[in-house]
N, C-alpha and C positions, 0 to 999 in steps of 0.2 A: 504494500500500500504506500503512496506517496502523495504528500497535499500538492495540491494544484498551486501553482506560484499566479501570480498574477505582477501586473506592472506597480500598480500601489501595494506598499506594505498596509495590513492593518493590523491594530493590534486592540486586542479587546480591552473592554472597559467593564463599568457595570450594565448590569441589563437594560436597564431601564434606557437607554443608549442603545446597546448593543441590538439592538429590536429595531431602529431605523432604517440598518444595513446597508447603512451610508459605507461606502469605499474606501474612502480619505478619511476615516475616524484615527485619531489619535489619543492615546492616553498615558498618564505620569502618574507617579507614585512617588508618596514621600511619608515624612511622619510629625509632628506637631510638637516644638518641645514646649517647657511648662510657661515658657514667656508668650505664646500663642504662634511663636513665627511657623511660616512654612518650609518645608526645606522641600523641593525638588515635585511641589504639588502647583494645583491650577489655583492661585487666591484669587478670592471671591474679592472685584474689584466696583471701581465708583464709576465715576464720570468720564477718566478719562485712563487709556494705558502707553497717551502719545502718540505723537504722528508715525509712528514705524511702521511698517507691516509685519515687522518679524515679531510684534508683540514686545517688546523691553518696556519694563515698568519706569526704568530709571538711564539716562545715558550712560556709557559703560567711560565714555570718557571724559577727563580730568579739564576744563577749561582755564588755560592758564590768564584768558581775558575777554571778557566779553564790552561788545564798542559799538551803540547805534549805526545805523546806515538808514539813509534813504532811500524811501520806495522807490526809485527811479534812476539810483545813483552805480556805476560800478563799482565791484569792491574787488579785493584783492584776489579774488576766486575768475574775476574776468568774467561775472555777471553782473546783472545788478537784480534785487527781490523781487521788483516786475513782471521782468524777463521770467522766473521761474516759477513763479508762484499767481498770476494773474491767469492762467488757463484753468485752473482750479475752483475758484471761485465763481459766484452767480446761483443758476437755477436750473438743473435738469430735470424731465420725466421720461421712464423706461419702464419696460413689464419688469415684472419680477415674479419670479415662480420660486412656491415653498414647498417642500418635503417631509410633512412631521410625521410618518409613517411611525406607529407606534407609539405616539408621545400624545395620543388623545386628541381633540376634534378643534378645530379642522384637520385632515392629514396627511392634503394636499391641495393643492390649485393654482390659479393664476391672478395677479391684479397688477395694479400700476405704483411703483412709488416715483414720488415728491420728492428731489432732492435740494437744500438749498446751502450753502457755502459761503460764508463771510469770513475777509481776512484781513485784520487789523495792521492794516499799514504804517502806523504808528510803532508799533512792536519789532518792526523788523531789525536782526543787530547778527552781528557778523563775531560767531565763538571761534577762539584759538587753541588749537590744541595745544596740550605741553609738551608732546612728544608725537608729533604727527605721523600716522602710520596710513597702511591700509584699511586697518579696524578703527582707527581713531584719528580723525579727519577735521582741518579745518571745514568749518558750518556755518551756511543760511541759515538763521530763524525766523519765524514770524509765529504769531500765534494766528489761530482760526476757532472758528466757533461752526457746527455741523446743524442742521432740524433735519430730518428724516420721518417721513409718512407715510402709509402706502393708503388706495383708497378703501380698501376693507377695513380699515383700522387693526391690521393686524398685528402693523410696526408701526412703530410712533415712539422717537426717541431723540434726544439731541445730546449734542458734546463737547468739551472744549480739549481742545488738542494744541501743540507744537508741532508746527511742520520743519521738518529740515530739508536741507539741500547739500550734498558733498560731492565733486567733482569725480569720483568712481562711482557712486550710486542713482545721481540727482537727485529727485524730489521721491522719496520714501512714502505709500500709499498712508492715507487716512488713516485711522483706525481709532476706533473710543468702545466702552463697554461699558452697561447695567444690568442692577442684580436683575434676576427678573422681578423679582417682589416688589424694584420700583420702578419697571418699564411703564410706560404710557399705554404702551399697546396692548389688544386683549391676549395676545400668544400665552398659552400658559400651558405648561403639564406637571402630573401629580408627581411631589415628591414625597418622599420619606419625612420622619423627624430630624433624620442626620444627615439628611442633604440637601445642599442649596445649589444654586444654579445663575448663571449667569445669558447674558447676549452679548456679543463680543460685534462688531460691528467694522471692516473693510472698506475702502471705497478709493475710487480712484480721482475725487472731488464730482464737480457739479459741471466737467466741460462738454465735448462732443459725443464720446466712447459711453460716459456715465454707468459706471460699471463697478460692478461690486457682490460681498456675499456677507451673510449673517452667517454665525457660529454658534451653537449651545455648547455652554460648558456646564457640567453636572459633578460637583464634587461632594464624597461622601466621608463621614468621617465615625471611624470606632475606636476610641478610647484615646490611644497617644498617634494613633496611623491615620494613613489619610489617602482614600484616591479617588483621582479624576480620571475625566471622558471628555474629548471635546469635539466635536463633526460638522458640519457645514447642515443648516436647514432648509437658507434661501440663498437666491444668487439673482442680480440683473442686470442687465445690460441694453443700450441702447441700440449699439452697433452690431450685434448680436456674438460678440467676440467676449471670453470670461474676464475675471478683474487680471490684470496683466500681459493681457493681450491684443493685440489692434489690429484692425483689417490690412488684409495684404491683396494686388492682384498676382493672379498665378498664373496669367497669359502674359504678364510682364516678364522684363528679363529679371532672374536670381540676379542674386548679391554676387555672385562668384564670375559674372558676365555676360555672355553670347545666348543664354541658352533659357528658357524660361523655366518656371516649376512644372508646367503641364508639357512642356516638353520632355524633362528628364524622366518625369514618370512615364511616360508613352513609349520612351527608349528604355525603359529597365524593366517593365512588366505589363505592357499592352498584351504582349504573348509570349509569355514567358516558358521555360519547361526543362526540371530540373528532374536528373534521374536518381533513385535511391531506390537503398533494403530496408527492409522492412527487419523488426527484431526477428524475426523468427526464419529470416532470412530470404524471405521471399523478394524478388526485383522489382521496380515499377519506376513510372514516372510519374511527378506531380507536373499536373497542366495549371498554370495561373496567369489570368489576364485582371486586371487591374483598368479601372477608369474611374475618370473625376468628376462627379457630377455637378462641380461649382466652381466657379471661376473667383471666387472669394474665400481666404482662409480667410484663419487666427496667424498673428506673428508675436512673440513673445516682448515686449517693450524694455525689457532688461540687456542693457548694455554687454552683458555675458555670458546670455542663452539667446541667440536670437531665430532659433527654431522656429518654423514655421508648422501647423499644425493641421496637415490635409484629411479630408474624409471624404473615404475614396469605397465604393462599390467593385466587388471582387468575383470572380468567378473560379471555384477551383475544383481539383479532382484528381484521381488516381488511375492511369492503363489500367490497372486490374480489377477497379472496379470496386476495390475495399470501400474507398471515396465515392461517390459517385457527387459527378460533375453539378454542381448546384451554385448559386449564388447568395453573397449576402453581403454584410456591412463591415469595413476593417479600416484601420488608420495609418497616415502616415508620418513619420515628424520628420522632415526636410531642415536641413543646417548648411546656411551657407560657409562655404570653403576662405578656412582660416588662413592666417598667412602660413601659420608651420602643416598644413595639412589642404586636403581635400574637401569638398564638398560630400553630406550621407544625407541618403534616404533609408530611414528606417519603417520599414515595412511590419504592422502587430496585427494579426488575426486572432481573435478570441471568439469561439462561436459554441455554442451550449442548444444541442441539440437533445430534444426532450422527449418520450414516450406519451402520448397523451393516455394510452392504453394497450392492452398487449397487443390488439390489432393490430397497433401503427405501425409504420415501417419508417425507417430514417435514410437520408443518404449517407450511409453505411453501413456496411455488410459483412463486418468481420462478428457481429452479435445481433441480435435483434430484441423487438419490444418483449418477446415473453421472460427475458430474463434480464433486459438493461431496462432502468431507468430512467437515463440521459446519458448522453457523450458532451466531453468538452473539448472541442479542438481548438490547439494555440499553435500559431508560427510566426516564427521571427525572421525579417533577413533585413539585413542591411547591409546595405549597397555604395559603396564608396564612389567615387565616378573617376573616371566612366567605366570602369570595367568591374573590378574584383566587390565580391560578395562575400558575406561572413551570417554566424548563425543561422545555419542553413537544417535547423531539425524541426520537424513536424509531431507534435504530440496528440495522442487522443487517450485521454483520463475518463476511463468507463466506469460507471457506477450501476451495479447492480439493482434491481427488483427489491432483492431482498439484501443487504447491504450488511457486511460483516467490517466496513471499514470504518476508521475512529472521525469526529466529524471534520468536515472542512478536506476530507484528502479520497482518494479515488479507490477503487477495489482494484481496479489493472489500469497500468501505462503501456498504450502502443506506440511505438518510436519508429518515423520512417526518417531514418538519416541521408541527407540531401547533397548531393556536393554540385559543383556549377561548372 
């Protein structure tokens, strides 16, 4: 038996969480000593946890001076607060869709939030570091004030934050959070006497993209221990691109030159066909054609991932027929070519095929509905340009009818190893 990997880690938390089945759940553990502090847990926080996105309660570094600047003025960073912080502020609206599956009514749906963004040009001041590094960087400040509403009255909260700015990261995503006990909004689910709960709250201000996600965090506490849960509930966006991400064209040329995104996917798996054995040593080939049915990704806005994020319609199958030739949904994440490297298209199939009943039949035939359950087929390849390819294995994680396997992992792995 072997757990099925997937590309997000998750790591369980308490139930009450755990029952969302959100993807991206994350959780920490820590223990409480007798002064209250927390060590290495999620504290149940107020108004605001700063403009980060990585979530920091407190700056990690030392300002050896901090010295007004004008909104409009350059400063030693070779901008001026304006320049980086006026796209930020004003007033956007965007859908937003929520997920509280398991966490009581509503439990899902869609509505509209209200964002609005004021930032106090007055405040802006330009910190020094005492030892300027990578991690700890001369700083833009300004402060800003956040309201948030959707029209259901679902969410309804506001915050005061420090935005910063530093010449490796720029301008660091919103962020602010309340208990829930004193959100505005009606959102609520049932907790225990030993735990409480927060909203953690993202955003990438109030400009064109207006994009962002809500977090529940669920922290529980017995005796001197303590652990939390934390996982994404809502997310919106304008552009229809996630928070950290912006629209890209894909019939444009890449960053790497000549040559477009829809072009290099067209050349690397329009028709593609990679021959492999099977574990049990049987031969075959995998047939895989690939197409894009949009001419608009996601692109990642971070200076240091700038991956592009395709989703792309797939057609795949095996000569022998174990496969058979069907279609579905797969992704792909394109990175344009660095200077010490190449350009990758990284190609992920994950596909979860189900029995409805012993009748059914699946496209595949190494087992059928009277004794599987579901099949999970995963493939990886990544494709360097132009030519050589890596990760080249096919997996199918069978789960039985009747199932002797521990949970989260498979009863049998089929491996058809692929070479190019």
């Amino acid at each position: 038996m072997r757990n099925k990997p997937n590309k997000l880690t998750l790591l369980a938390g308490v139930a009450l969480l755990a029952a969302c089945s959100h993807r991206t759940a994350s959780a920490v553990q820590g223990t409480v000593d007798g002064g209250g502090a927390h060590h290495g847990a999620l504290v149940e926080g107020g108004a605001s946890l700063g403009g980060a996105s990585r979530g920091e309660a407190t700056d990690p570094c030392e300002a050896v001076s901090t010295d007004a600047v004008g909104w409009d003025v350059d400063t030693s960073l070779g901008v001026s607060p304006s320049q980086e912080f006026s796209a930020l502020a004003g007033e956007c609206h965007a859908p937003l869709h929520w997920d509280g599956s398991g966490l009581g009514d509503p439990s899902a749906g869609d509505t509209q939030i209200s964002v609005r963004v004021e930032i106090d040009h007055s405040s802006a001041r330009l910190e020094r570091a005492a030892n300027p590094n990578d991690a700890c960087a001369d700083a833009l400040l300004v402060d800003a004030h956040v309201d948030l509403s959707t029209d259901n009255g679902l969410f309804a909260d506001s915050g005061d934050m420090t935005l910063r700015y530093t010449r490796s990261q720029g301008v660091l995503s919103l962020s602010f959070s309340r208990k829930l006990s004193e959100t505005a909004g009606s959102f609520s689910i049932p907790l225990q006497p030993n735990q409480s709960a927060q909203l953690s709250y993202q955003l990438d201000g109030a400009g064109s993209s207006c994009s962002g996600k809500i977090m529940l965090m669920v922290q529980s506490a017995s005796g001197n221990t303590g652990s939390g849960v934390a996982g994404p509930i809502a997310s919106w966006s304008a552009s229809g691109c996630p928070l950290g991400q912006t629209p890209v064209r894909l019939d444009e040329t890449a960053a790497d030159g000549g040559t477009s995104w829809l072009a290099m996917v067209a050349s690397a798996w329009s028709d593609a066909s990679y021959p492999g054995v099977w574990d049990d040593g049987q031969s075959t080939t995998l047939h895989l054609a690939v197409s894009v049915p949009v001419t608009t990704a996601c692109k990642s806005t971070s200076s240091s991932d700038e991956a592009v994020t395709i989703p792309v319609q797939v057609t795949y199958g095996t000569a022998d027929g174990r496969l058979v030739e069907h279609s579905t949904t797969a992704e792909i994440r394109a990175t344009p070519a660095q200077p010490t490297g190449a350009s990758t298209l990284a190609f992920w199939l994950s596909e979860t095929l189900t029995c409805k009943d012993v009748q059914d039949t699946l496209p595949y035939t190494r087992g059928d509905c009277k004794g599987l359950a579901s099949v999970e087929v995963q493939l990886g390849v990544t494709r360097y340009q132009p030519e050589s390819s890596t990760d080249l294995n096919l997996d199918v994680y069978e789960s039985d009818r009747v199932s002797t396997a521990s949970p989260g992992a498979a009863d049998r792995v089929r491996t058809l190893r692929l070479s190019h």
